[in-house]
C-alpha positions in Angstrom: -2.5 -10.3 -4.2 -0.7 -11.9 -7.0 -2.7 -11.7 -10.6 -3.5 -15.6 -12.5 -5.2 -16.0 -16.4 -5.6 -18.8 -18.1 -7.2 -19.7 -21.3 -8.4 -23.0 -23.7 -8.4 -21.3 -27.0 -9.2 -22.3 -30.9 -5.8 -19.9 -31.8 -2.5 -19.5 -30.1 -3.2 -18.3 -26.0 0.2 -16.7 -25.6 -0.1 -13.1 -26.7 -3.5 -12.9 -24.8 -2.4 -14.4 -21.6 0.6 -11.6 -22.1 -2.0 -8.6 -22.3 -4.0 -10.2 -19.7 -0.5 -10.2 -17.0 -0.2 -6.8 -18.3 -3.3 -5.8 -17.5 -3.1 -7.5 -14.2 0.6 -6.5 -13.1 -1.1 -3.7 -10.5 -1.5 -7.0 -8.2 2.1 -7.7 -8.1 4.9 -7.8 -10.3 8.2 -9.3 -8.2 8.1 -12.1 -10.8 6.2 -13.6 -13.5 5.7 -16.9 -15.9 3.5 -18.6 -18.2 3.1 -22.4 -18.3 1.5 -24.0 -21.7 1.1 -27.4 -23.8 3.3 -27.5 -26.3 2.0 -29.5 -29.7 3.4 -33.0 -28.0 1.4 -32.1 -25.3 4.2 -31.3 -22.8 4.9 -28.5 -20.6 6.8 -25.5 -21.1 6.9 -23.3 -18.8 8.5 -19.4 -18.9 9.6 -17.3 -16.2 10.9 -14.2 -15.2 12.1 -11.6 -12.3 11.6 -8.5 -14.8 8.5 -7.2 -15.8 5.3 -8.8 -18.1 7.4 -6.7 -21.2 10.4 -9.3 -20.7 8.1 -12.3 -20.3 6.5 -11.1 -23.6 10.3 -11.4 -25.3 11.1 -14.9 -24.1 7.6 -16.2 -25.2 7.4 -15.0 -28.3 8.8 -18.0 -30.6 6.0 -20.5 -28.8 2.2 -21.0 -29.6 0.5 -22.7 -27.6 -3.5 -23.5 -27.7 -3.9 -24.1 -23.4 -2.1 -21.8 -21.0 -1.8 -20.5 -17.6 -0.4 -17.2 -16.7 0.9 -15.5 -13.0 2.3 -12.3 -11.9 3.3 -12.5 -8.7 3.6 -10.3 -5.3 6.0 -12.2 -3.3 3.9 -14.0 0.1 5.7 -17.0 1.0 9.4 -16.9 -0.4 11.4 -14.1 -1.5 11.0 -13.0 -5.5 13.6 -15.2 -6.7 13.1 -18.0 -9.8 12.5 -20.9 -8.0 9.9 -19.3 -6.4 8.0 -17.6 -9.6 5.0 -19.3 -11.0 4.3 -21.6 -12.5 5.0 -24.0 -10.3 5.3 -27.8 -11.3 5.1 -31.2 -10.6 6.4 -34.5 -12.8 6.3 -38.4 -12.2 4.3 -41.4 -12.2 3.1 -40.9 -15.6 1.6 -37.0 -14.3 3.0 -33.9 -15.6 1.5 -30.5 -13.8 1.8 -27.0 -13.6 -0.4 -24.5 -11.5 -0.6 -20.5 -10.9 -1.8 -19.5 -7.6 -3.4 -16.2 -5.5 -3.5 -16.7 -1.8 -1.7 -18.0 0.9 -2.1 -21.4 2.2 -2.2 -21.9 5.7 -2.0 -25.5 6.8 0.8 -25.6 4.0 3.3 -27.3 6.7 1.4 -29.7 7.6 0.9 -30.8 4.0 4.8 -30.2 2.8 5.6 -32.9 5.8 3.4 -35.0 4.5 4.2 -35.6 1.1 8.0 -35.5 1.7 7.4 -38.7 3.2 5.5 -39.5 0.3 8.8 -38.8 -1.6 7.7 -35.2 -2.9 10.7 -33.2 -3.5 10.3 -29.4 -3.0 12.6 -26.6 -4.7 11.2 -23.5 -3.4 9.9 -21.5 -0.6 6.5 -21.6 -1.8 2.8 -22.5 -0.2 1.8 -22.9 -3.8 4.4 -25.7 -4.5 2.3 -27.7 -1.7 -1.2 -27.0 -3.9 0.8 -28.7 -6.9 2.0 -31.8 -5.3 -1.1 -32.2 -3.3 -3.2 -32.0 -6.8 -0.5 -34.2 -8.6 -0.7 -37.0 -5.7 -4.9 -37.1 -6.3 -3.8 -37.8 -9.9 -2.5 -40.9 -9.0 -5.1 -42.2 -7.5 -6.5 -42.8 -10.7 -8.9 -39.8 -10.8 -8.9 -37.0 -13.4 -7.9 -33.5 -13.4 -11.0 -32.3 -12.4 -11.6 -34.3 -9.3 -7.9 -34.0 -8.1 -8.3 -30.1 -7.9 -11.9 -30.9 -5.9 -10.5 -33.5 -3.5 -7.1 -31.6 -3.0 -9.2 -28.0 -2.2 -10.5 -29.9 0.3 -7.2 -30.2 2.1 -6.9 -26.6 1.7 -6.9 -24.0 4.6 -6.7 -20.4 3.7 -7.0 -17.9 0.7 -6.7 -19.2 -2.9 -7.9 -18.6 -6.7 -5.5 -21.6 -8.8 -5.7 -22.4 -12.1 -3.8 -25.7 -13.5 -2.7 -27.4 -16.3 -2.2 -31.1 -17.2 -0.1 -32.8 -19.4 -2.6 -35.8 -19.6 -5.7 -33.9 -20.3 -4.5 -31.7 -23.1 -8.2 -30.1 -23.4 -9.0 -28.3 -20.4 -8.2 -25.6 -17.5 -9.7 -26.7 -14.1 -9.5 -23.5 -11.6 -11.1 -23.5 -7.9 -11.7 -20.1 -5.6 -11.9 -19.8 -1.9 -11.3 -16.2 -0.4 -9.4 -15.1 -3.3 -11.0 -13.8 -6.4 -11.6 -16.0 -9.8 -13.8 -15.5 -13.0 -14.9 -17.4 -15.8 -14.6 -15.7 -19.4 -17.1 -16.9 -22.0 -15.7 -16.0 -25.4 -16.6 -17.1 -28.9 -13.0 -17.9 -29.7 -12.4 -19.7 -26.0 -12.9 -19.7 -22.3 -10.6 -18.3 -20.1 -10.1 -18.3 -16.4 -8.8 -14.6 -14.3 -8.3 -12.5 -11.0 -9.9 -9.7 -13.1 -12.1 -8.7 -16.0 -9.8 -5.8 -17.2 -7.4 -9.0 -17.9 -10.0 -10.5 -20.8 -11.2 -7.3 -21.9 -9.0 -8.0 -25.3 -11.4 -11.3 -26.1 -14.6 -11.2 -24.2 -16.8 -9.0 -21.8 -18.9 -12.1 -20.8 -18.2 -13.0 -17.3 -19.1 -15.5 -15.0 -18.2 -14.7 -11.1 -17.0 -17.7 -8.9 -18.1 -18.0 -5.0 -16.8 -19.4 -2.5 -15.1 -23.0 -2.6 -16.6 -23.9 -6.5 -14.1 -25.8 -8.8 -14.4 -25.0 -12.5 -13.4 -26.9 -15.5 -12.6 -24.9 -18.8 -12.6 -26.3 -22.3 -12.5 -24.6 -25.6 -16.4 -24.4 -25.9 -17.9 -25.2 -22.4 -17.4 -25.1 -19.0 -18.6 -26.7 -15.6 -18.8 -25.5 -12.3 -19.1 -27.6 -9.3 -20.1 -26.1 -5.3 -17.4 -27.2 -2.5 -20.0 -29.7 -1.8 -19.9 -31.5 -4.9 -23.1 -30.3 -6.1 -22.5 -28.9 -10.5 -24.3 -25.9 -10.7 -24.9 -23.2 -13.2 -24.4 -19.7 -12.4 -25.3 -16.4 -14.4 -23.3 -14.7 -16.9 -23.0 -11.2 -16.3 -22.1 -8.5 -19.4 -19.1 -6.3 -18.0 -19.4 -2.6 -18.6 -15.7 -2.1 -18.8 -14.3 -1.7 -22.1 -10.5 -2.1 -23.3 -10.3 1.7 -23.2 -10.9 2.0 -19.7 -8.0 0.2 -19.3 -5.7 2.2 -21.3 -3.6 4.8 -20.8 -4.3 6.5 -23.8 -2.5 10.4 -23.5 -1.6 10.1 -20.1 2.2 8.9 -19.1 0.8 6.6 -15.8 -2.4 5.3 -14.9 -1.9 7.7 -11.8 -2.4 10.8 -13.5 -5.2 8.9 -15.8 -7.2 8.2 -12.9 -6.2 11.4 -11.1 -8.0 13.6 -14.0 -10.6 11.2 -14.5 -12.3 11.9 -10.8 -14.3 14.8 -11.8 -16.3 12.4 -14.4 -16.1 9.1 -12.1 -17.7 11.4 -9.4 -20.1 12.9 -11.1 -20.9 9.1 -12.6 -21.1 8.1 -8.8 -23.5 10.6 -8.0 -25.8 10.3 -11.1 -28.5 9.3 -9.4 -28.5 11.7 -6.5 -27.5 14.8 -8.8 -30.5 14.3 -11.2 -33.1 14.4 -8.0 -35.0 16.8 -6.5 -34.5 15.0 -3.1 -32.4 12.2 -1.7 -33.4 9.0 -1.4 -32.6 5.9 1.4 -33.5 3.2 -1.6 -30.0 4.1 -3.3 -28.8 1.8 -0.9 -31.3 -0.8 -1.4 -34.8 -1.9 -0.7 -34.2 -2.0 3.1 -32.4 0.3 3.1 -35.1 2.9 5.1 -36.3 0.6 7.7 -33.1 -0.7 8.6 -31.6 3.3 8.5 -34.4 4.1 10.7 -33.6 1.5 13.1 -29.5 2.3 13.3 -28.2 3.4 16.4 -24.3 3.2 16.0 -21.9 2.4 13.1 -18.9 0.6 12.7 -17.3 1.5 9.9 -14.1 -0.9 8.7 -11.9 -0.2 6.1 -8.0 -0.9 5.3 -5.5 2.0 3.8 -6.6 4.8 1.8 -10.3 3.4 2.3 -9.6 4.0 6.0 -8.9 7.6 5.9 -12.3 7.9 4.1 -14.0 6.3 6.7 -12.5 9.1 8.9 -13.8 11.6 6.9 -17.5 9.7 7.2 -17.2 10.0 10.6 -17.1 13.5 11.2 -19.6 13.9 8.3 -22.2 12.1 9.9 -22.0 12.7 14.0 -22.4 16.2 12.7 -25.0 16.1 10.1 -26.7 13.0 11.3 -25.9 12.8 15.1 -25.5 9.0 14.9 -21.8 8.0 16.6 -19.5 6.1 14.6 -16.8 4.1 15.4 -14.2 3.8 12.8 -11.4 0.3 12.6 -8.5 -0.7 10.7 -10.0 -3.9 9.5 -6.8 -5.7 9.7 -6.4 -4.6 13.6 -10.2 -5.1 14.6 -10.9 -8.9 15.1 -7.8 -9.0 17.0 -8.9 -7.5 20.0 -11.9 -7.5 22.2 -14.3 -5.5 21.0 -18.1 -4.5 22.4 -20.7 -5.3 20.2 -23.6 -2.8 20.2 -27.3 -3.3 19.2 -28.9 -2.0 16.7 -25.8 -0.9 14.7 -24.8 -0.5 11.1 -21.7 -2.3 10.4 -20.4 -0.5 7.1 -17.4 -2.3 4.9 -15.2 0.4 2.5 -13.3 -1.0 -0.3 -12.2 -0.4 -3.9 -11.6 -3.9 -5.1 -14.0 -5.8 -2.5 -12.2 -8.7 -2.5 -9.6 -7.2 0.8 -9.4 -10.1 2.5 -8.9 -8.1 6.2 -11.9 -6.3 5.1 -13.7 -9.5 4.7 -12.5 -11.2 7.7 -13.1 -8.1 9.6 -17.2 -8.0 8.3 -17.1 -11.4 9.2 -16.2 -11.1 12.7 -18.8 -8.3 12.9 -20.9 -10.3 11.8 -20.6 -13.1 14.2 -19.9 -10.5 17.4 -23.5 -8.7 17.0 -25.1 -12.2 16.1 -28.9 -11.5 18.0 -28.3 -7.8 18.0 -30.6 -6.4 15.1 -27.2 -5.5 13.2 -26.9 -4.7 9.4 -24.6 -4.1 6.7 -23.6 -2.0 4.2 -20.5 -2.0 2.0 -19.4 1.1 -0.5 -17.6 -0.7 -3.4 -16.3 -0.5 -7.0 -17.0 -3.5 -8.0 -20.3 -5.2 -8.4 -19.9 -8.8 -7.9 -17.1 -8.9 -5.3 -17.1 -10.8 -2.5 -17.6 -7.6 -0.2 -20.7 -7.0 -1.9 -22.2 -10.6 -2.0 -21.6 -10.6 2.0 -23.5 -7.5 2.5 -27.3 -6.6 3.0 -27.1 -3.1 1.2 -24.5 -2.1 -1.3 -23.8 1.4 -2.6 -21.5 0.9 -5.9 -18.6 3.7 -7.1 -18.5 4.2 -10.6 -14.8 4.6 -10.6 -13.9 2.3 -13.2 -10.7 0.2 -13.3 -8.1 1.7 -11.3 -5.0 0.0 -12.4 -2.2 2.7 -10.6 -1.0 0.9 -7.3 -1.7 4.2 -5.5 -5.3 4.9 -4.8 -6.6 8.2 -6.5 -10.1 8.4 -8.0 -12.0 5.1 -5.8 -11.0 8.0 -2.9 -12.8 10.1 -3.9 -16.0 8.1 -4.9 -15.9 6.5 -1.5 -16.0 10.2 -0.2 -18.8 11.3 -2.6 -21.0 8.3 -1.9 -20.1 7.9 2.4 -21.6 12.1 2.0 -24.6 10.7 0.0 -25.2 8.0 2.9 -24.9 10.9 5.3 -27.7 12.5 4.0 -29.7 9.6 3.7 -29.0 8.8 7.0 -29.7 12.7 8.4 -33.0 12.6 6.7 -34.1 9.1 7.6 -33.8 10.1 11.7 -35.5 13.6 10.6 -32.2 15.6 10.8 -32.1 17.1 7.3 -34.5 20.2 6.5 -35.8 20.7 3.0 -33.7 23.7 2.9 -30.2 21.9 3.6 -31.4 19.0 1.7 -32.0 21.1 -1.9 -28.3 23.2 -0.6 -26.2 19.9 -0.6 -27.8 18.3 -3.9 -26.6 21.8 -5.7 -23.2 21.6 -3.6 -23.5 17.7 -4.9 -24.1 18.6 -8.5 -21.3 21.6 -8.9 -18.5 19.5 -7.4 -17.5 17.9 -10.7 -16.7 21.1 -11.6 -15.1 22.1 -8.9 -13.2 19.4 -8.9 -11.9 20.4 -12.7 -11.0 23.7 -11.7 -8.9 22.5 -8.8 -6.9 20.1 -11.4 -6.3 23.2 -13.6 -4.0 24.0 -10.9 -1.3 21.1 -11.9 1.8 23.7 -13.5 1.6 25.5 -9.7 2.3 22.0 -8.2 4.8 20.8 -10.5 6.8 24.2 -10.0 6.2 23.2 -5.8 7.1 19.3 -6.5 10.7 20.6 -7.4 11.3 21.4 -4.0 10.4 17.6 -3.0 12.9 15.6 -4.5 15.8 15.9 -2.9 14.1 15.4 0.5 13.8 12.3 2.7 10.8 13.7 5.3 7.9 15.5 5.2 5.2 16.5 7.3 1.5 16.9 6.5 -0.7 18.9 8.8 -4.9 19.5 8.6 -7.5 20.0 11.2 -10.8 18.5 12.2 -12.4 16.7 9.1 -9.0 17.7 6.6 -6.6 15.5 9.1 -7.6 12.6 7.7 -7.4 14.7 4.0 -3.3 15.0 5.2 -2.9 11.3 6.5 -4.2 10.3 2.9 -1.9 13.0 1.5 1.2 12.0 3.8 0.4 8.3 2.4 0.6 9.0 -1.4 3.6 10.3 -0.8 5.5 7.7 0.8 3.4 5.7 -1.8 5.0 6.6 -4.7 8.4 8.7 -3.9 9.3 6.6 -0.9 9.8 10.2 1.0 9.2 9.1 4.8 6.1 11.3 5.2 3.8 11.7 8.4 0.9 13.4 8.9 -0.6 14.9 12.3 -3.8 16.6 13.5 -2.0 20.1 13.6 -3.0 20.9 16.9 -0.4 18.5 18.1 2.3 20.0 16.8 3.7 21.3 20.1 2.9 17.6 21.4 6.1 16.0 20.1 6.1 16.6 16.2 7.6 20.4 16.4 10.8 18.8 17.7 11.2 17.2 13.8 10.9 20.5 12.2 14.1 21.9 10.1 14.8 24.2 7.5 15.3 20.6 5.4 11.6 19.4 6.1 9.0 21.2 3.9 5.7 20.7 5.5 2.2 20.5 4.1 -0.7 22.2 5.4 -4.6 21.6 4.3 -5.9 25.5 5.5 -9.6 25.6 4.5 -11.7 28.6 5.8 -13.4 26.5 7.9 -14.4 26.9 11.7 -10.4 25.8 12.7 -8.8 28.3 10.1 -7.7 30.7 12.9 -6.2 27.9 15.1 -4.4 26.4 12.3 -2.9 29.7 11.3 -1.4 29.6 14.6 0.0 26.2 14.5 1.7 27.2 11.1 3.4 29.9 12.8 5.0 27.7 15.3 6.4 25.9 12.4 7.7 29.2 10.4 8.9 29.9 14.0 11.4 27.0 13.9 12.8 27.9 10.1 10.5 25.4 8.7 9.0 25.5 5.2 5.4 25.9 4.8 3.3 24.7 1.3 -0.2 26.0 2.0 -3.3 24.6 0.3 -5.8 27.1 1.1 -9.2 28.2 0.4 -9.1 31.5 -1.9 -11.1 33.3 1.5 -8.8 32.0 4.3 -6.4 35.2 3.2 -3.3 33.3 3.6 -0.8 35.5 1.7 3.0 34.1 0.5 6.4 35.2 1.9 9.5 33.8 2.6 9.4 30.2 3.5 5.4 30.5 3.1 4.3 28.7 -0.4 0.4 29.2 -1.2 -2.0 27.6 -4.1 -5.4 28.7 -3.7 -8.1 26.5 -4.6 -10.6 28.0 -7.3 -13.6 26.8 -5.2 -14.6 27.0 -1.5 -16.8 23.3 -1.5 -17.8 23.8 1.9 -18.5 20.7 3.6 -17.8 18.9 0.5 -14.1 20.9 0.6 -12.2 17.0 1.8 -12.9 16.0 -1.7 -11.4 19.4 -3.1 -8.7 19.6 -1.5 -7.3 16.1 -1.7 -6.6 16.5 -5.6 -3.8 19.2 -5.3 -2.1 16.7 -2.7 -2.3 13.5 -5.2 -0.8 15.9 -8.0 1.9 16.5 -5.6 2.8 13.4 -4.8 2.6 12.2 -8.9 5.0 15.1 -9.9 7.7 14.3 -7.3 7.6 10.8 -7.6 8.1 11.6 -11.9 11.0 14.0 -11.0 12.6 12.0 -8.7 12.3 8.9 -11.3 10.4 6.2 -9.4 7.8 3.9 -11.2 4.8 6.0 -10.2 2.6 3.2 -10.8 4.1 0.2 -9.8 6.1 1.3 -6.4 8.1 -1.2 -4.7 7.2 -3.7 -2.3 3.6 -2.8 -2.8 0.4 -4.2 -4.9 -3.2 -3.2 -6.0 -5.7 -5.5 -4.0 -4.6 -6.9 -0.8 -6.4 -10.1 -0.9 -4.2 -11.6 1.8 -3.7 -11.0 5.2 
């Protein structure tokens, strides 16, 4: 969860391990510090509890040619200085420092062990184990580089470290397991990060780490080594982001960036779709047809806003492909006994790919339908993660970089490509006439649009977001396919405002949630004109009934009109079965404009970071 970069450079590291925390402060940001070599070869090390802007302050009088960098989302320890990175170890003629992204968990078992070594330990850290462990290898006599290998060995759990020795003043050695970790080949240096967007400023030349290598940086070369020993080379892959796309450029946050970016990220998602005359199962790779035809059931397992598009995918395709889905919270599934089915379709759902429930949930799939003819598919946004690699067929989000801690535009390009796959899927088990077929490639194709025109209506909802701040509940209410449309609108909410907000199927209203409804707790409904409109106009007048106030995001047909205590915005468009995308925009421009008026740091809300790549 926490963000590392390191870099062996000909000029000073400093200001580009700087940009690169900056760039990687969406993974956590409850402390940060950089550790270099100064020109005597020692180690300095910076650190603070305030943002990458302060850290940037206290390092500006140093240069420095060999660095390491951390920003850090607090796992084991609470954010307090002793327990910021870098963390170091000195003695015996050994000076180390080390950034780390994980959690380690036989870290007890090692701590007790090198106390009785003599190992003092000054803070509440598993990473403070990683250092002593490497730092007791280096007295063995062996160098950096094989300290790191013997000492991942030890290792049990999620990690991506980068380290720093005094004694070999040339080099960077980093190893990965479960966490991600990247090599940057630059013409100036080679540099070491959680994240591309973080080197952006000096190369696009990346190299992706798997599981369990070590890696060795110098100024002009590098080495990688396999968890068995084996040094290996690995391809060099040419990113397509650029330093724009990581930006803000006009915008105020990343969160409305990304938020009026979706109608061109979408429409980049669906490029290959729009453009055809017909759909096609090879989008999702070369096996993808026989393995489609074959599919009998799907899992689907996703974590957080990922989740809720899962939901959505389930309704989309019992009812369009007749194939039943079951949908899991990845961090709840492998901890319970579940039935393993033949024949089925295990699909993964994930922006960053490297969420390590998500993994460990595929994983356990995996091993459960051992025998059983079982496949897999993960929608992603990035194309070398570790979700990806694990996965038979792949289906990629052009999203882009999403940087705001509050998930906005990989939503909806996990919606747009889970309705592609439906398709795929309808017409692979013959459930998808020409006629329907050519419909939802036009409904496909206008929906960037649509999606425009539905953003146009941003001054309504900052006039409505007025009415937010001052509360501390709110309830979000949809039907059929849109409940999962108000869970994801209930959770940007508390996301970003910290405004308690739930979110119900509304035809449980009169279940239990009715009894919370006040004149002080405005409530959100999702009314499209859809075959529930009439039932959930009726459920809304059980809530006017008990003096509660209604803000109504309808289609322009449902004929919902305003009146006292009754707020409406209609939507430009009527999407159809497309309208979950639609109609999730006006509830992320909601949340955005409350959390500005109420003065919270939209993207970078407490407590919470980008990509959860611990448990």
């Amino acid at each position: 969860m926490c963000g590392i970069v390191a870099a062996v450079g000909q000029n000073n590291v400093i200001p580009l391990l700087i940009d690169g925390l900056k760039k990687l402060e969406y993974r956590g940001y409850d402390s940060t510090g950089v550790g270099f070599l100064q020109a005597d070869h020692s180690i300095h090390c910076e650190r603070s509890l305030e943002r990458v802007a302060q850290l940037e302050v206290q390092t500006q009088p140093f240069s420095a040619h060999v660095g390491i960098a951390h920003t850090r989302w607090a796992t084991h320890g609470a954010p307090a200085l002793r327990n910021a990175h870098p963390m170091e170890s000195h003695g015996k003629g050994f000076d180390i420092s080390l950034v780390h992204n994980g959690i380690i968990e036989n870290h007890e078992e090692i701590k007790a062990e090198l106390k009785s070594a003599g190992y003092a330990f000054t803070s509440d850290t598993d990473t403070e184990v990683m250092t002593h462990l490497i730092h007791q290898y280096l007295t063995t006599g062996i160098d950096l580089y094989e300290a790191v290998f013997q000492a991942s060995k030890r290792l049990k759990g999620l990690y991506a470290i980068a380290v720093l020795c005094s004694q070999f003043p040339d080099r960077i050695v980093g190893a990965r397991q479960g966490a991600p970790l990247l090599i940057g080949v630059g013409e100036r240096g080679m540099y070491l990060a959680s994240d591309t967007s973080a080197l952006l400023s000096e190369t696009r030349k990346v190299i992706y780490l798997e599981e369990g290598d070590v890696v060795q940086i110098t100024q002009d070369s590098y080495q990688i080594r396999t968890a068995s020993g084996e040094f290996i080379t690995r391809d060099v892959f040419e990113s397509e982001l650029s330093a724009d796309a990581v930006s803000l450029g006009r915008f105020s946050h990343y969160m409305q960036k990304e938020t009026f970016e979706q109608p061109e990220v979408v429409a980049n998602t669906l490029e290959m779709v729009s453009g055809a005359q017909s759909i096609n199962a090879g989008l999702f790779g070369a096996q993808a047809e026989e393995i489609f035809k074959r599919t009998d059931n799907i899992l689907i397992l996703a974590c957080g806003t990922s989740y809720h598009a899962a939901m959505v995918a389930r309704y989309w395709i019992e009812e369009m492909a007749r194939i039943p889905v079951n949908v899991e919270i990845a961090s709840e599934y492998r901890y319970r006994t579940s039935v393993p089915m033949a024949n089925a379709l295990i699909i993964t759902i994930s922006q960053s790919g490297e969420t390590a429930d998500t993994i460990a949930a595929l994983q356990h799939a995996k091993s459960l339908h051992n025998g059983m003819d079982a496949s897999t598919l993960s929608i992603c946004n990035v194309p070398e993660s570790a979700l990806i690699r694990q996965s038979q067929l792949r289906f990629l989000t052009r999203a882009g970089p999403e940087i705001g801690v509050a998930s906005t535009k990989a939503f909806t390009t996990q919606l747009s490509s889970l309705f592609v796959l439906t398709l795929v899927l309808a017409k692979v088990k013959g459930r998808l006439s020409v006629d329907k077929e050519e419909n939802y490639l036009k409904q496909l194709r206008h929906l960037p649009a649509a999606m425009q025109q539905v953003l146009s209506l941003e001054p309504q909802i900052i006039e409505w977001a007025q009415a937010f701040v001052d509360k501390d509940h709110a309830l979000f209410l949809g039907r059929g396919i849109h409940w999962p449309i108000a869970m994801e609108g209930a959770l940007k909410l508390k996301e970003i405002t910290y405004i308690h907000a739930e979110s119900y199927a509304a035809g449980e209203l009169k279940h239990g949630p009715l009894a919370l409804v006040d004149v002080n707790m405005p409530v959100v409904a999702i009314a499209p004109n859809d075959a529930l409109i009439e039932k959930l106009k009726a459920n809304l007048q059980e809530v006017r009934a008990r003096a509660g106030q209604l803000y109504i995001f309808a289609d322009r047909d449902t004929f919902i009109e305003p009146e006292e205590g009754v707020h409406v915005i209609n939507l430009p468009d009527h999407a159809g079965v497309l309208s979950p995308i639609l109609h999730t925009l006006p509830l992320q421009l909601l949340s955005y404009h409350t959390a500005v008026a109420r003065g919270t740091d939209v993207d970078k809300p407490r407590n919470l970071a980008k990509s959860v790549t611990v448990e």
